[in-house]
C-alpha positions as CSV (number, residue, x, y, z in Angstrom):
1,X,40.8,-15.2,23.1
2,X,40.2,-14.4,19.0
3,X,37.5,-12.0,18.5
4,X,36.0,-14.7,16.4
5,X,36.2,-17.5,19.3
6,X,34.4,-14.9,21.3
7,X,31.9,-14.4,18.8
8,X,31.5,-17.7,18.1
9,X,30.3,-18.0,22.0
10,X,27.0,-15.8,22.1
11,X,23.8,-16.2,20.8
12,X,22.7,-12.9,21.2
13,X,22.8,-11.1,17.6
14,X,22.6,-7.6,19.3
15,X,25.6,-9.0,21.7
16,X,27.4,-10.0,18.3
17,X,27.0,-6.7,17.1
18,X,28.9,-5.1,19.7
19,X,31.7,-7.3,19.6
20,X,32.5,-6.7,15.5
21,X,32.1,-3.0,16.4
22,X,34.3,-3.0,19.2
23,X,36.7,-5.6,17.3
24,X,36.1,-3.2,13.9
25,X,36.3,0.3,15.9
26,X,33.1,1.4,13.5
27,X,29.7,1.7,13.5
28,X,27.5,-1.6,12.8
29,X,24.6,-1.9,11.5
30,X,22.8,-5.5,10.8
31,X,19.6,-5.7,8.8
32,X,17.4,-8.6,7.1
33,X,17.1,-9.8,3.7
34,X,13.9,-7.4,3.4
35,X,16.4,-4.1,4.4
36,X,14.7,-4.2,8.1
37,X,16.8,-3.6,11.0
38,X,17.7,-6.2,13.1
39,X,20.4,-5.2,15.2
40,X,23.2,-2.1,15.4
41,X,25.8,-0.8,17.9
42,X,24.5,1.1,20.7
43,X,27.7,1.8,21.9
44,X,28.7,3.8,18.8
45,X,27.2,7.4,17.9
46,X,28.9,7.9,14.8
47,X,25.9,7.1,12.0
48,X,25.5,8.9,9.3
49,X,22.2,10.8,7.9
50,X,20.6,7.3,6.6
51,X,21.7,5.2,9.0
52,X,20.4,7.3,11.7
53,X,17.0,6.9,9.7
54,X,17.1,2.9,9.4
55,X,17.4,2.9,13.6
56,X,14.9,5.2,13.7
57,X,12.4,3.8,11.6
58,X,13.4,0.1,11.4
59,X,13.8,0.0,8.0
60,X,16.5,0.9,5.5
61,X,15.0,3.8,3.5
62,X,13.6,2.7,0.3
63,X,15.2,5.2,-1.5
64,X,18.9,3.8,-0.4
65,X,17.4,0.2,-1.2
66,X,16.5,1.5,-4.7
67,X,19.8,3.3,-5.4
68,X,21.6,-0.1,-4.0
69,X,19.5,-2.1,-7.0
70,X,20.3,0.1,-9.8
71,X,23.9,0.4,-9.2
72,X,23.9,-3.4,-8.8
73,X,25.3,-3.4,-5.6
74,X,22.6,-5.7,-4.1
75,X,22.6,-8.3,-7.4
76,X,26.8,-8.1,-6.5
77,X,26.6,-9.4,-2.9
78,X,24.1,-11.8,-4.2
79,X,26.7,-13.2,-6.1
80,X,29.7,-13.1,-3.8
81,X,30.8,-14.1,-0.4
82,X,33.1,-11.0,0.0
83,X,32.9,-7.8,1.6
84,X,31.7,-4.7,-1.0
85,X,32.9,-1.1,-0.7
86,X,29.6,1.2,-1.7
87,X,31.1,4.7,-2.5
88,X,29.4,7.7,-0.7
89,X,26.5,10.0,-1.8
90,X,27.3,13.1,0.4
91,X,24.1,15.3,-1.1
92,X,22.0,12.4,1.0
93,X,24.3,12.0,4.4
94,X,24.7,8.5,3.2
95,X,28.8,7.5,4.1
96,X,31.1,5.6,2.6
97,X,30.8,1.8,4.1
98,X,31.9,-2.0,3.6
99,X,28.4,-4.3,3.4
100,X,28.6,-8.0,3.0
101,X,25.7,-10.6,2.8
102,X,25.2,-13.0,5.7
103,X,24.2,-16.1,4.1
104,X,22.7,-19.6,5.6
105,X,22.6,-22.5,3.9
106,X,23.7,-20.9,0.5
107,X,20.7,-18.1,0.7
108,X,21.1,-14.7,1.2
109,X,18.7,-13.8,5.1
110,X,21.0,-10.8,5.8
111,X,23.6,-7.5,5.2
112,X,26.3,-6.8,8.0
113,X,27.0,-2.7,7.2
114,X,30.1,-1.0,8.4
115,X,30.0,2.6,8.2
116,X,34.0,3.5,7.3
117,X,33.9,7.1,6.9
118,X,37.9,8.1,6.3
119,X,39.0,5.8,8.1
120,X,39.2,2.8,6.0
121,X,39.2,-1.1,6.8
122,X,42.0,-3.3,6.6
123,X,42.2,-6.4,4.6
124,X,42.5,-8.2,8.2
125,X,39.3,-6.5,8.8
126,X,37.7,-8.0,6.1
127,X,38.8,-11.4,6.2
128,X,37.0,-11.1,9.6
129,X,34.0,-10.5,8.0
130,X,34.3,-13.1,6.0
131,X,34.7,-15.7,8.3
132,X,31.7,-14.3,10.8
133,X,29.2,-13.6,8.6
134,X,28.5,-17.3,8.4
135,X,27.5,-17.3,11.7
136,X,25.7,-14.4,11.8
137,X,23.6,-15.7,8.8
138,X,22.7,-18.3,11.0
139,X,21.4,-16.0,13.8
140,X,19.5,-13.8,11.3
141,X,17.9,-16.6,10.3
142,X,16.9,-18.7,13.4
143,X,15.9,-15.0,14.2
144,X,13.8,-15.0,11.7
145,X,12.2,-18.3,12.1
146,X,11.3,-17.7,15.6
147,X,9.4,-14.2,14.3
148,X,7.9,-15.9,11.7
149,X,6.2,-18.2,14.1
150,X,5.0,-15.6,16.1
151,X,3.7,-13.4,13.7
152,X,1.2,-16.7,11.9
153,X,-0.1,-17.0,15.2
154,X,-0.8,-13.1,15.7
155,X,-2.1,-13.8,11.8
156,X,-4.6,-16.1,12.7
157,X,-5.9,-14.5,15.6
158,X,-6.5,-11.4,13.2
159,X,-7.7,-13.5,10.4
160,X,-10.3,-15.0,13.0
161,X,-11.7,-12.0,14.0
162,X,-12.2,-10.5,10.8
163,X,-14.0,-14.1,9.6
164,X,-15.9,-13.9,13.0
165,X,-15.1,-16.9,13.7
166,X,-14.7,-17.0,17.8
167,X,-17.5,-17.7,19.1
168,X,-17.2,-15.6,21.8
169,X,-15.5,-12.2,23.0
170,X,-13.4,-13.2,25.9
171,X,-12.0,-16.1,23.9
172,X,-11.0,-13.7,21.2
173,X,-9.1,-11.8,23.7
174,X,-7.5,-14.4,25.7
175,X,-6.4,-15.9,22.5
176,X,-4.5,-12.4,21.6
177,X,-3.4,-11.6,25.0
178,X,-1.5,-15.3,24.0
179,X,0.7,-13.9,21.1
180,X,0.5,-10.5,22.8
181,X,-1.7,-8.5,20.7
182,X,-3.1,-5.3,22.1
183,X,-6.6,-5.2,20.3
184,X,-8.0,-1.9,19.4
185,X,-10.9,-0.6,21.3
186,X,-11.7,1.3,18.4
187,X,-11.0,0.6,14.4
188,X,-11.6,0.9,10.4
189,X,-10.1,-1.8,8.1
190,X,-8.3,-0.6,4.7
191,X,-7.6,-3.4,2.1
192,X,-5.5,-2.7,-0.5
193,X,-6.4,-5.5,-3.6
194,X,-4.0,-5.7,-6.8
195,X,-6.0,-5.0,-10.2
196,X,-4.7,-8.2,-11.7
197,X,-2.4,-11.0,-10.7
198,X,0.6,-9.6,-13.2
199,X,1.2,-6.9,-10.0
200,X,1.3,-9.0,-7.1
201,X,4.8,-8.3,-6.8
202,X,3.7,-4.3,-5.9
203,X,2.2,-5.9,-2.5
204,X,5.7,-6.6,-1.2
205,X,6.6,-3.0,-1.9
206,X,3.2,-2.0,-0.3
207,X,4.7,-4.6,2.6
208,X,7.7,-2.9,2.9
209,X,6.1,0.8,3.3
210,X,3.7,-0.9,5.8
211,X,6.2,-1.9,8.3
212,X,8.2,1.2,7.9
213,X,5.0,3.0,9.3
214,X,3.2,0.7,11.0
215,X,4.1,1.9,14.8
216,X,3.2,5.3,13.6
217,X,-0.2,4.6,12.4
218,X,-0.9,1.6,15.1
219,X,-2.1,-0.8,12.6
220,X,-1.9,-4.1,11.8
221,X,-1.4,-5.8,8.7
222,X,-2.4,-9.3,7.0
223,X,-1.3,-10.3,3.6
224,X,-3.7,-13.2,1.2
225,X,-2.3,-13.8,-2.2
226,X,-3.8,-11.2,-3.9
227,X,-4.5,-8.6,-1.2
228,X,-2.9,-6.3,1.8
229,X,-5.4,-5.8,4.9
230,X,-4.7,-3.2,7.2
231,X,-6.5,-3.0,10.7
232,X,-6.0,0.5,11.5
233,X,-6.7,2.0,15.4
234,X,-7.7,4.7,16.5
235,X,-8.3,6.4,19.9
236,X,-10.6,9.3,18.9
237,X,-13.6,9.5,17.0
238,X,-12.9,9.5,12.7
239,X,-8.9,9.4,13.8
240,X,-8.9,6.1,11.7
241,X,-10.2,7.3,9.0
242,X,-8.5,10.3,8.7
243,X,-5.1,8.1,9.1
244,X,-6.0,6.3,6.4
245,X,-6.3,9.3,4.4
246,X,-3.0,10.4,5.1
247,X,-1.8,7.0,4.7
248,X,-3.4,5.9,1.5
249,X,-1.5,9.6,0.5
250,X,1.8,8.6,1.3
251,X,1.5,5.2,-0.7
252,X,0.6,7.0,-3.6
253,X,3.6,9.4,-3.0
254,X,6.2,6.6,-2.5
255,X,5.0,4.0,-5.0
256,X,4.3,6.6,-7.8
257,X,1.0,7.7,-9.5
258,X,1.5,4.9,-12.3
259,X,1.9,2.5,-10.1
260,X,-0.5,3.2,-7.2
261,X,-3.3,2.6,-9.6
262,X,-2.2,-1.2,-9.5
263,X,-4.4,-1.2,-6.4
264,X,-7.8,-0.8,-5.9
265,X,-8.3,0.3,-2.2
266,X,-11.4,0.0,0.1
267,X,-11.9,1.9,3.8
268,X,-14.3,0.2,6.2
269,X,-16.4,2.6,8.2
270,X,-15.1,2.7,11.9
271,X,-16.4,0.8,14.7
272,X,-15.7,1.0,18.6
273,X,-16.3,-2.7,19.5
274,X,-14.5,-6.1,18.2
275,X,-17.4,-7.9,16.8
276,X,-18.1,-4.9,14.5
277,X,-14.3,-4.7,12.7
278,X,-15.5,-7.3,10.6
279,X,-17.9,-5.3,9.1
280,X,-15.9,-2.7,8.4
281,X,-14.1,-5.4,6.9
282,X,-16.7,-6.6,4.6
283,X,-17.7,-3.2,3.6
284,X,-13.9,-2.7,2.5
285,X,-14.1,-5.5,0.6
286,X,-18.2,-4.5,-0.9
287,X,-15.9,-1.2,-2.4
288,X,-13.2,-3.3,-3.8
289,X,-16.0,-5.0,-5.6
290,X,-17.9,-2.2,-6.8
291,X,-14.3,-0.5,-8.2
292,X,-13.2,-3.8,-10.0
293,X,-16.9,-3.6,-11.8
294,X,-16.3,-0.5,-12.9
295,X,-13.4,-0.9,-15.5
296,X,-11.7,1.8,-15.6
297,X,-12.6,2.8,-12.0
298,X,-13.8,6.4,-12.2
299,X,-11.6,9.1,-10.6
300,X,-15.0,10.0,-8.7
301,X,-15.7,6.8,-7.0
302,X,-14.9,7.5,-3.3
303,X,-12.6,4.6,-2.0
304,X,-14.7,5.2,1.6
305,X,-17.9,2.8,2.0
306,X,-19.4,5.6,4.3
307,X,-19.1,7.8,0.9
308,X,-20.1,5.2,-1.5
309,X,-23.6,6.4,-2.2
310,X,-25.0,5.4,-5.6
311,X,-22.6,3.3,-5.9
312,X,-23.4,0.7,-3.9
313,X,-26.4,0.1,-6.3
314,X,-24.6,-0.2,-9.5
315,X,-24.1,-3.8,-10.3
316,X,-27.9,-4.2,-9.1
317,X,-28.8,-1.5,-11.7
318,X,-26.4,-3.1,-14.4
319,X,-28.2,-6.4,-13.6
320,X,-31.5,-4.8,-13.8
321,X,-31.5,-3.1,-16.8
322,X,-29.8,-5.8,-19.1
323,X,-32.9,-8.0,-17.9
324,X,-35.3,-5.8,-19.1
325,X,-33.4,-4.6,-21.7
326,X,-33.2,-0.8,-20.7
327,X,-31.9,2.0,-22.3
328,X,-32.1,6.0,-21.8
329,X,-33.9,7.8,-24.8
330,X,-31.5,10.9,-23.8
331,X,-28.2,9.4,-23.7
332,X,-29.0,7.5,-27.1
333,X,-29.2,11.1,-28.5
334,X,-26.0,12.1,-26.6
335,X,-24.3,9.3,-28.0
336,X,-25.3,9.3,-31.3
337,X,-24.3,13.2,-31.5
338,X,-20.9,12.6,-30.0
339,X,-20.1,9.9,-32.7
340,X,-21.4,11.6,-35.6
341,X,-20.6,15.0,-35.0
342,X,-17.5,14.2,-32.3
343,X,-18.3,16.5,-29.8
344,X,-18.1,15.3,-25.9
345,X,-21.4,15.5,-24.5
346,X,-22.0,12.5,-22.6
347,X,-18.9,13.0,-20.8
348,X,-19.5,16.6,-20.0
349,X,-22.7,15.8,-19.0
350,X,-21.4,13.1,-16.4
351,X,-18.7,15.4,-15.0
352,X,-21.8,18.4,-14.5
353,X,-23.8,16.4,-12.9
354,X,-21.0,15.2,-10.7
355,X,-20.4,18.6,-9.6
356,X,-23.9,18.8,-8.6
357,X,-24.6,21.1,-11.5
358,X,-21.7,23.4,-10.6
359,X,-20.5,25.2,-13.6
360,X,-17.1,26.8,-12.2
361,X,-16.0,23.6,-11.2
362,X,-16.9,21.4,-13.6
363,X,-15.4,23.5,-16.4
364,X,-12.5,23.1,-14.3
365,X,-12.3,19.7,-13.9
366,X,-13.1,19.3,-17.9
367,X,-9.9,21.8,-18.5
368,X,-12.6,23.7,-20.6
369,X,-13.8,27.7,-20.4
370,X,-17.4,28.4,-19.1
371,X,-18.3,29.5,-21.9
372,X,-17.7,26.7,-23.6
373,X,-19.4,24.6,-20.4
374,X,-22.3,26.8,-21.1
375,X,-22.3,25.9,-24.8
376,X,-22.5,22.6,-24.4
377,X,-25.0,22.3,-21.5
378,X,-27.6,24.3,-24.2
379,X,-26.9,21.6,-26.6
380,X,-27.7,18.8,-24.1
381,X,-30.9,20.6,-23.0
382,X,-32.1,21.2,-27.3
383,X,-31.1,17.4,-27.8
384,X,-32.9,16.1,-24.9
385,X,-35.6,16.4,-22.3
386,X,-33.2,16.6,-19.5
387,X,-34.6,19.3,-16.9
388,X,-31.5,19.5,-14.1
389,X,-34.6,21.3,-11.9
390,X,-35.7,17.4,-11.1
391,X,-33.8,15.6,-8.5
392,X,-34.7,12.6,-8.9
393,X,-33.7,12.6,-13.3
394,X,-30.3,13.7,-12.3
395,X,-30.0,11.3,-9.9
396,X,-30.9,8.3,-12.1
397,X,-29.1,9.7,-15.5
398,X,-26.2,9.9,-13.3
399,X,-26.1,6.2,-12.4
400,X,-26.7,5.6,-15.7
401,X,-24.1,7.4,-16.7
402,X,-21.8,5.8,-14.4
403,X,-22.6,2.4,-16.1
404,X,-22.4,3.8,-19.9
405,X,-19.0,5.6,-19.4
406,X,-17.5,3.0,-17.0
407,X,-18.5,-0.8,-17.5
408,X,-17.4,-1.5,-21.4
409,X,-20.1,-4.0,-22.7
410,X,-23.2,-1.8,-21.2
411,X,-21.6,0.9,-23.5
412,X,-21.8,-1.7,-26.4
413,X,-25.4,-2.4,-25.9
414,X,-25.9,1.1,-26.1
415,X,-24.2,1.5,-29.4
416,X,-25.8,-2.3,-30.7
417,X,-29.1,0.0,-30.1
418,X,-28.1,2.9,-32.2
419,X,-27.9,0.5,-35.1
């Protein structure tokens, strides 16, 4: 029998696997449209540096799936129906190899990776290929359809809870013990919210680093139009949390600072019983609120509701003081001093209170000397009646602060005053 009659005969995709190995002699690798591991040959040991990564983590690395774009490898087997030959990169571990797209019904839903080494394929090898990747685009994507069905149910058993919409407990859990999802005894949500609608297309990169690392953090995800919600376990006290952390870390490190600040992020305090995620839910949404008020959000503003502190109050206070028309005799005098002598008063004054009147570090932070800190403070104290002895000033010239220097039109009704 042909090794593509045999083929032909299972429905297995990991079963199909083994036969093009075994027909091939070569490592195999077979992985979705979204660079995700679906299937490779067990019965071969012979994977290189990145391939041993992609088994390991389910996912191709995103720095191979970057390289692959630039060099226009990927846009190449979107175009063709033949086998591709990508060239080594030895200072990575990533080996020469043959990739070709498995395609269903004209689409692109897979790549079928040979690892070659020195050894390199024949043209009867590839015309193989050729002729079976058909097929296997059709198991990749009946694959996929089956998954896809499975994870909307697991979807709306998530999105449920989080809208509290069972009515009661032991529903909720029968309905996930139905599409077999272990719920957390224990949790904190994270939601991750794009700034405006022009970078939606970063939360299907922030998709991509979520299923990389989603068995190691235990979480689960959702995904709305505009926003990535992330259910995150934990089995000790603050371990969510503190995952998050590290998590929220690691985005920022593989998305790039430019980029990461197309999100605005919000942590949910955490909770040890179900009927409580959701309001660490709604409090990770109440952050993403207060941050999208605040144009451009602050470096200070703590992307934890447990930290949020004054902040909570600021839309109130914005609210309030526009009604009344309010304004801070002090900070008028800041202001008008900064713009007619250009010096950076209000600012400095913002950052010092910040610091809980700390002069070493808020010098720091203002890339200033003390001295010059010191300088400055004196002028804000002979311009003002600002005493930083009273609590309870500091605290509400701070919030005021926070409006002046961070929501643009209460900065204009400021200045509209000054004329």
């Amino acid at each position: 029998m042909e090794w593509k009659e045999l083929l032909m005969q299972v429905e297995d995709i990991h079963k199909a696997t083994e036969i093009i190995s075994t027909k091939l002699k070569k490592p195999v690798i077979i992985e979705n449209k979204s660079f995700e591991l679906v299937s490779y040959s067990s019965s071969f040991d012979g994977f290189d540096q990145t391939q041993q990564k992609t088994i390991l983590s389910k996912k191709c690395p995103v720095f191979i799936i970057d390289h692959l774009k630039k060099e226009g490898i990927v846009q190449r087997l979107e175009r063709t129906s033949h086998p591709v030959r990508v060239h080594p990169i030895e200072d990575i571990g990533f080996r020469q190899r043959v990739v070709i797209a498995a395609k269903h019904m004209g689409q692109t839903v897979g790549y079928v990776w040979i690892q070659e080494s020195d050894d390199w394929m024949e043209e009867e090898d590839m015309e193989f290929l050729r002729d079976i990747t058909p097929y296997i685009g059709k198991m990749i994507y009946d694959l996929h359809k089956t998954t896809s069905e499975k994870d909307n149910r697991k979807d709306e058993v998530l999105w449920k809870l989080l809208n509290h919409e069972y009515s009661s407990e032991s529903q909720l859990k029968k309905d996930a013990a139905l599409v077999k999802i272990s719920l957390p005894e224990r949790a904190s949500v994270i939601v991750f919210s794009v700034t405006e609608s022009r970078y939606r297309y970063m939360l299907d990169y922030l998709e991509r680093i979520v299923r990389t690392y989603k068995q190691e953090y235990r979480m689960y995800f959702l995904k709305s139009e505009y926003q990535l919600v992330l259910l995150m376990e934990a089995e000790s006290e603050g371990e969510s949390l503190r995952k998050a952390r590290t998590f929220i870390s690691r985005v920022k490190t593989e998305v790039g600072e430019e980029e990461f600040y197309c999100f605005l992020i919000g942590v949910g305090k955490e909770y040890d019983t179900l009927r409580e995620i959701r309001k660490s839910f709604l409090e990770s949404l109440e952050v993403i609120e207060v941050a999208s008020f605040l144009k451009p959000r602050p470096e200070t503003m703590p992307r934890e509701f447990s930290k949020m502190g004054t902040y909570r109050y600021l839309a109130a206070l914005y609210e309030k003081n526009s009604a009344d028309d309010y304004y801070s005799g002090d900070l008028l005098k800041l202001i008008k001093n900064d713009r007619e002598k250009q010096t950076d008063l209000l600012r400095t004054l913002e950052m010092y209170l910040a610091n809980n009147t700390k002069g070493k570090q808020t010098a720091s932070e203002l890339y200033i000397h003390p001295n010059t800190l010191n300088y400055r403070i004196k002028q804000i104290q002979e311009l003002t009646s600002i005493d930083f002895q009273d609590f309870n000033m500091k605290a509400h010239l701070y919030m005021e602060l926070l409006l002046v220097n961070n929501v643009d039109s209460y900065y204009h009704r400021y200045l509209n005053a000054l004329s």
